[in-house]
N, C-alpha and C positions, 0 to 999 in steps of 0.2 A: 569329661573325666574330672574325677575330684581332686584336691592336690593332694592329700592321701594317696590312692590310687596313681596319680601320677609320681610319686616318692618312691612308690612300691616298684612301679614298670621301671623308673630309670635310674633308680640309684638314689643315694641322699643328695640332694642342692647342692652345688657348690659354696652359698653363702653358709648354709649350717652346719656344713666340712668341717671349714675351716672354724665358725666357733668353738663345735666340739674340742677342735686340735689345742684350741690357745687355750681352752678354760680346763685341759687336761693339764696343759702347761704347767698353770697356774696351782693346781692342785698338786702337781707331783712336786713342784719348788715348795709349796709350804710344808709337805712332805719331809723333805729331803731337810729344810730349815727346824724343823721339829725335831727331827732325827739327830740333827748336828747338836741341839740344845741337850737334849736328851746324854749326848753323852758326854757334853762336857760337864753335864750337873747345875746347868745352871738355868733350867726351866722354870723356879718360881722369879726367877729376875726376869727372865725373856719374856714369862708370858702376855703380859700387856701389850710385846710390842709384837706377838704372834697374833694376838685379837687383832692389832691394829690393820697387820698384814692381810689378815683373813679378811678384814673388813672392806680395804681396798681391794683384793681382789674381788670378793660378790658384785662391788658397787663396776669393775673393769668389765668382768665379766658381763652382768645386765647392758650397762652401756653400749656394747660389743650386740648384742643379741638386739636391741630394740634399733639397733642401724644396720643389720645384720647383709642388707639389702644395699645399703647405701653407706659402706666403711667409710670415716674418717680419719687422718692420720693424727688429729689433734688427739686421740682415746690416746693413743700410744706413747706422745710424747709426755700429755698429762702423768699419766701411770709413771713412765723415768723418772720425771723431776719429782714428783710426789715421792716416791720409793726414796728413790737416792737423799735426796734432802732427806728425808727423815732417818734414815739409818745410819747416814754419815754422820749426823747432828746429834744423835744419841749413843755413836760408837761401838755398832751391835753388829757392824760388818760383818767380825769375824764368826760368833753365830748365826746369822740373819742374810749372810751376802747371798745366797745363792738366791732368794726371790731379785736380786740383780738382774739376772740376764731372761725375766719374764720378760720384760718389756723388749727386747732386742728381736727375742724369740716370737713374741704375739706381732709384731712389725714384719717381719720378712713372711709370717704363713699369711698375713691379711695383707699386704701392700707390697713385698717385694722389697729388692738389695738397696736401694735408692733411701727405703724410709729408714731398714736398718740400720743405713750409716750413719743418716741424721739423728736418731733417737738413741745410739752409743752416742756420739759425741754431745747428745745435749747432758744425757746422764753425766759423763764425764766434766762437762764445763760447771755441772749441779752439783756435783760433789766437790769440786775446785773451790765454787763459791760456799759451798759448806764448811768448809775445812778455813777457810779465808775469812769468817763470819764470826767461829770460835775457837781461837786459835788455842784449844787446851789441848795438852798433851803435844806426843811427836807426829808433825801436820804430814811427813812424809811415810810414818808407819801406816796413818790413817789411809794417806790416799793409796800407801802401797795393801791394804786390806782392799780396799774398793776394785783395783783394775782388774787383780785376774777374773774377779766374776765379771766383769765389763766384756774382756776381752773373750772370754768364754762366751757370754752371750752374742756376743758379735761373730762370732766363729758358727756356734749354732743357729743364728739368725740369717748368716748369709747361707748356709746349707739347706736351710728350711725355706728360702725363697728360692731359690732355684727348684726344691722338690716341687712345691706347689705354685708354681709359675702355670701349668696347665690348667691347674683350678683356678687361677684368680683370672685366667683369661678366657675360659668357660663362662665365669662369672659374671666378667663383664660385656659378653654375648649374650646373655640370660638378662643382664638388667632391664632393657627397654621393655621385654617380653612382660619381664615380671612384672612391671608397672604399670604396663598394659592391664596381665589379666586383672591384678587389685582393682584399677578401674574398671575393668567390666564387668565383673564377680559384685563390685558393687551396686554400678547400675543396675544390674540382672537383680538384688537384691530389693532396689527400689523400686525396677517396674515389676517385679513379682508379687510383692505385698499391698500394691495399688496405695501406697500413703504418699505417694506425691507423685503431682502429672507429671509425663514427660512427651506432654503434646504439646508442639509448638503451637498448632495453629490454634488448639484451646485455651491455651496460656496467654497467648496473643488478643483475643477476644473479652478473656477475665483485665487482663490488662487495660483495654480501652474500659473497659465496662468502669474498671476503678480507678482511673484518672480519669473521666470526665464525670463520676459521682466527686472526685474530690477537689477536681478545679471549675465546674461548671461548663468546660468545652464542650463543643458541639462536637467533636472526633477528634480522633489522633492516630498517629501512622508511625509503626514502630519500623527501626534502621536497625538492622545486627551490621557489626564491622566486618568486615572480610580481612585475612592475615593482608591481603594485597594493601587496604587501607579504603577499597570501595566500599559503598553503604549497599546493602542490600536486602529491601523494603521486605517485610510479612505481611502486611494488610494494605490499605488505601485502594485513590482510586487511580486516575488519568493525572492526576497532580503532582504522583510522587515526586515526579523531576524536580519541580517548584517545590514540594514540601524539604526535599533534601537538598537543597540551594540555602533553604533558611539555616541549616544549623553550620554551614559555614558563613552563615551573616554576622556581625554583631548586635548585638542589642540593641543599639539603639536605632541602628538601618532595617531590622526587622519588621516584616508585615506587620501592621495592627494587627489585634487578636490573636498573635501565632506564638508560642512559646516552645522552647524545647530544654528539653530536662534528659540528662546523661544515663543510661545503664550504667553504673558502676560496679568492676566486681572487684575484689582485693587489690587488687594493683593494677589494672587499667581499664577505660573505658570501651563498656561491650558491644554498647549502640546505641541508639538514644530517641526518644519519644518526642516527635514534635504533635503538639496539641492544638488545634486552632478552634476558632468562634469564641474565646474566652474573652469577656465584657473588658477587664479592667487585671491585668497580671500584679500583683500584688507579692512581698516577699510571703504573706501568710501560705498565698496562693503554693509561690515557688517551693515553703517546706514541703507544705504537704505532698504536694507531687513526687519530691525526691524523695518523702519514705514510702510512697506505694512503688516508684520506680527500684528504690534499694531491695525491696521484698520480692519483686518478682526478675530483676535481673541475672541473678546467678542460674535460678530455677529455667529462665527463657534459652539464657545460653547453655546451658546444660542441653535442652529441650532439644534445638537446633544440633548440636552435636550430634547427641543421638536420634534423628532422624537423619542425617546423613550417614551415621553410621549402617543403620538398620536400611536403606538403601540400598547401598555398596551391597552387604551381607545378602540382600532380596536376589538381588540382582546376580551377585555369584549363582544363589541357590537355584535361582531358576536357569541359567544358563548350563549349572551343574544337570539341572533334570531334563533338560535337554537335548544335552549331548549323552546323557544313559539311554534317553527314547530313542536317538537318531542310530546309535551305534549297537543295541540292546533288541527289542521289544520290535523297533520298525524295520531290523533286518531280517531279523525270527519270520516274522509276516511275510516280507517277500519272498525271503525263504520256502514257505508254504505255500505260496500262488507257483514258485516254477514247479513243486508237484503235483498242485494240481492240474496244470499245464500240460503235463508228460503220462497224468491218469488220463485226460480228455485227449489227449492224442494219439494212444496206443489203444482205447476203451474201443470193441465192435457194439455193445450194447447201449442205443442211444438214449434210457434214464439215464444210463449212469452219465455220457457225454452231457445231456442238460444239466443233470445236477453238477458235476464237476462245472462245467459254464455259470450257471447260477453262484457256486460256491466262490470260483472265480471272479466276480465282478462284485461279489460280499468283500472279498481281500483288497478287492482294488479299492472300496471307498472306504474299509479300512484305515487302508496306506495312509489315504487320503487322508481321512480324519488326523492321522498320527504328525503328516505333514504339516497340517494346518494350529493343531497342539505347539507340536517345536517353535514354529513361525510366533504363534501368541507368546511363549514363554520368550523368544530373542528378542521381542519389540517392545523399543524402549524410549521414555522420551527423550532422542538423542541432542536434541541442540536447546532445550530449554523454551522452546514452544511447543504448545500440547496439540496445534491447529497442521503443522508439518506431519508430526508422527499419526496423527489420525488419519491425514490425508491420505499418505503411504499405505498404509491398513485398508482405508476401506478400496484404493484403489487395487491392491493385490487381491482382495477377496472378489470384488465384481470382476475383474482379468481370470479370477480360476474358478467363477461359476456361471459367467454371462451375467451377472445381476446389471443391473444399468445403475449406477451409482450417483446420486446428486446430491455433491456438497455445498456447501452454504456456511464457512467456516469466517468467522470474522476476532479475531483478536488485539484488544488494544494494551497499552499500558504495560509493566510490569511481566516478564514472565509470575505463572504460579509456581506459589512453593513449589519443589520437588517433587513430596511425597503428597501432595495435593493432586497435581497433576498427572502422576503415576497411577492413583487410584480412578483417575477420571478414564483414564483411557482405559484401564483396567475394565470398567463397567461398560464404555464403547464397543471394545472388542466382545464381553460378553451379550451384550443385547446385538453386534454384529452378525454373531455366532450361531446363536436364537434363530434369527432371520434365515442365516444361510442353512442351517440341518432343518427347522420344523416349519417356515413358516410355507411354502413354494412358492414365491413371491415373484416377481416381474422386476420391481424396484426398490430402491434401498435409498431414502433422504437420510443424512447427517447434518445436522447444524448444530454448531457451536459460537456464543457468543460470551467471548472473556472480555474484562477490563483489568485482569492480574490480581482481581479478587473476589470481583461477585462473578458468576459460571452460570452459564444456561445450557446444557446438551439433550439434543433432541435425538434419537434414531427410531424412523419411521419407515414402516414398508406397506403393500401393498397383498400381502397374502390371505393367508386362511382367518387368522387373528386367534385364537386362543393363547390369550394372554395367562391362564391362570395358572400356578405352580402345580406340578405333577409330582405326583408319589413318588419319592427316593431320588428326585432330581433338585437339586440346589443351586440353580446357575442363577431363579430369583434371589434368594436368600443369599447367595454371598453378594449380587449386586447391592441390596439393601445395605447389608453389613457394610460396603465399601462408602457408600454415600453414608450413612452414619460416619465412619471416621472421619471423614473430611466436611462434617456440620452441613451435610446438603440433604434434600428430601428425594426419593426415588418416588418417581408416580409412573405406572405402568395399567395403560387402557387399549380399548378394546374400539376404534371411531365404528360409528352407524356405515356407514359404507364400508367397512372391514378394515385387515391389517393389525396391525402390532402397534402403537405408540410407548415408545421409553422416554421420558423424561427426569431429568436430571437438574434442578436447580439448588441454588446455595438460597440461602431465607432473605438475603435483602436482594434479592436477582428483583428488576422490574421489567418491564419492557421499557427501550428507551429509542426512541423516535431518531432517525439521520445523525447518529453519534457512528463520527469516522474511528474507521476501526482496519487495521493492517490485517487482513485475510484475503482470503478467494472464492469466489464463487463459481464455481463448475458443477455440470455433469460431463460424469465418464461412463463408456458402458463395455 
């Protein structure tokens, strides 16, 4: 919904209520001060000091509107002392006092009894110091022109906070929200127009790519901070542990060849790039680093953000579509099997008894399918290894079709990103899925071989093998699409002895010979 459309459904903002209200204020006092001038006759002498007034209000007003979101109490007290000083100092009270109790009045509808007290009595200490500044004329006539518009405005100030006590406390319900949407109205803004990434793991890769063109290193492995104060790694390999020891080393206990250079965003540091294989660190070396590290730092953590965010959001949606199939669509179905359950059992005419049987066991694998749907949309990588959630999956799926399942899951290093990982399983389950509806297969291999940044996933079976995309089925095309996101290559063949192979590598995956690795090796059946 747009914020138009949302203005429309719920009413005007509570922040642009109250503008309206103050800058009504403001106009009916200069109003009511023109009116007064007007009939004492004495409007070509006032008017200068009604521009002046007019003028301060447009600049109170704007100021009021461009924090509309985020009130300050300092607008309010500026506008008093401003006002008061000036009026008192020129002696136009008695024409000009009623823009007085604007600022009394714009304090209690934006802040409440608390500021209006304080913003009379600064007015009143403003004019004191007025009157005590230039002592012409009778200092006690003067200040007695000034109070009853004070006390007016205070009288109105305090009634106008208490009205709009509701609004200001709607308001500040509304703030976080509002701030929110602004930041995500904008992000949506940025990833919609494609003018800047907001891929971590590709930003990540430009990153290395442009500090070891600008320092000569041989790699670098980038730290985001975590709110907790842990570093937690986007690329590398089995090292990370040791790479992220050095940037709590100092300089000069520091590995030869290892340098690390800070993310910096406006006010604190994001995470930080340690670089190694670098011959000779040099301070030429160390600028250039921090300005490819300043260009891509905000942009990284942004990046990061918003993949967690879009995460979170996946993850509801799919859980959302889940419980619509489980409670919607998969009850409807069942629903339909107990009638045709009660047409085959009351039927003397046995077509119709085999078809209603036939129709029947179409519903039951149905179900099934719709079962097995929910199941993919709830699974998720729950503890931040992608080798446990696999495991789980394919062992559920060989338990509800007999496939004989043999994994080969081996993970070292670093969990994967998030949404790396997410996508990985994603294309698991779909090449699992493959297997289990078309291939009629006997067995099911999974192997997976991580080091938390280079990814190798095999799933192989043993059945019919047509590997090649069928008309109006897309379950190829989005696995491709998904390995594109996360920089890996999808390769799907066809072995001389049969079956299905899906392979799944990232571009610097190699084979790597008795490299210990935390997983497991089972078959289940």
């Amino acid at each position: 919904m747009t914020s138009t459309a949302a203005h429309d459904a719920g009413g005007v903002r509570p922040a642009l209520q109250s503008w309206r209200t103050t800058t009504a204020v403001r106009v009916f006092a200069l109003a009511l001060a023109t009116g007064t001038v007007l009939g004492q006759s004495v409007f070509v002498a006032s008017a200068p000091m009604l521009v002046v007034l007019g003028l301060v209000a447009a600049v109170s007003s704007l100021l009021e509107w461009v924090t509309r979101d985020h009130p300050t109490h300092w607008l309010a007290v500026g506008e008093a002392v401003a006002v008061t000083m000036l009026l008192v100092s020129t002696q136009t009270t008695a024409e000009l006092g009623a823009y007085l109790t604007v600022a009394p009045i714009a304090a209690g509808v934006r802040h409440g009894l608390v500021t209006t007290l304080n913003v009379t009595l600064v007015s009143g200490l403003a004019a004191a110091a007025s009157v005590a500044a230039s002592p012409q004329g009778d200092m006690l006539a003067r200040l007695g022109g000034t109070l009853p518009w004070l006390v007016i405005g205070l009288g109105v100030g305090s009634l106008a906070s208490w009205q709009s006590r509701s609004t200001r406390h709607q308001a500040a319900r509304e703030a976080p929200y509002a701030a929110a949407h602004h930041l995500m109205a904008r992000i949506h803004q940025l990833a919609s127009s494609g003018s800047v990434g907001l891929d971590s793991a590709s930003l990540v890769i430009e990153l290395d790519t442009a500090m070891r063109e600008a320092t000569g290193g041989a790699r670098s492995t980038v730290f985001i901070a975590e709110p907790d104060d842990t570093l937690r790694p986007l690329n590398g390999g089995d090292d990370v542990e040791r790479l992220a020891q050095e940037i709590k080393t100092p300089d000069a206990e520091r590995t030869p060849g290892a340098a690390v250079v800070p993310l910096r965003g406006a006010q604190q540091v994001l995470g930080y790039c340690v670089i190694v294989g670098v011959p000779r660190w040099t301070p030429e070396l160390d600028e250039r680093a921090r300005e490819v590290a300043d260009e891509f730092a905000v942009r990284l953590d942004t990046a990061v953000l918003f993949d967690e965010v879009r995460t979170l959001a996946t993850s509801e949606e799919r859980n959302r579509i889940a419980r619509e199939m489980h409670d919607g669509v998969a009850q409807e179905i069942v629903g339909l099997g107990y009638i045709v359950d009660e047409i085959e059992s009351i039927s003397d005419h046995g077509q119709t008894r085999e078809l209603a049987s036939a129709l029947r066991a179409e519903i039951t694998r149905l179900v099934s399918e719709i079962r097995f749907s929910i199941f993919d949309l709830r699974h998720e990588v729950s503890d931040g290894r992608l080798s446990s959630s696999l495991a789980d999956y394919a062992r559920e799926v060989g338990h509800a079709t007999g496939l004989r399942v043999h994994l080969s899951l081996a993970e070292s290093g670093p969990p994967l990103p998030a949404r790396t990982a997410t996508e990985v399983l994603r294309v698991a389950q779909e090449a699992i899925g493959n297997v289990r509806k078309h291939a009629r297969a006997d067995n099911l291999w999974v192997v997976l071989d991580s080091d938390g940044t280079r990814l190798k996933l095999e799933v192989r079976d043993d059945g019919v093998g047509q590997a090649e995309p069928r008309e109006n089925h897309w379950g190829l095309q989005t696995m491709r699409e998904r390995a594109t996101t996360v920089g890996a290559h999808l390769d799907i063949t066809t072995p001389p002895d049969g079956g299905t192979v899906v392979s799944l590598r990232s571009p610097t995956t190699a084979p790597r010979e008795g490299d210990p690795a935390h997983g497991h090796h089972r078959a289940t059946g």
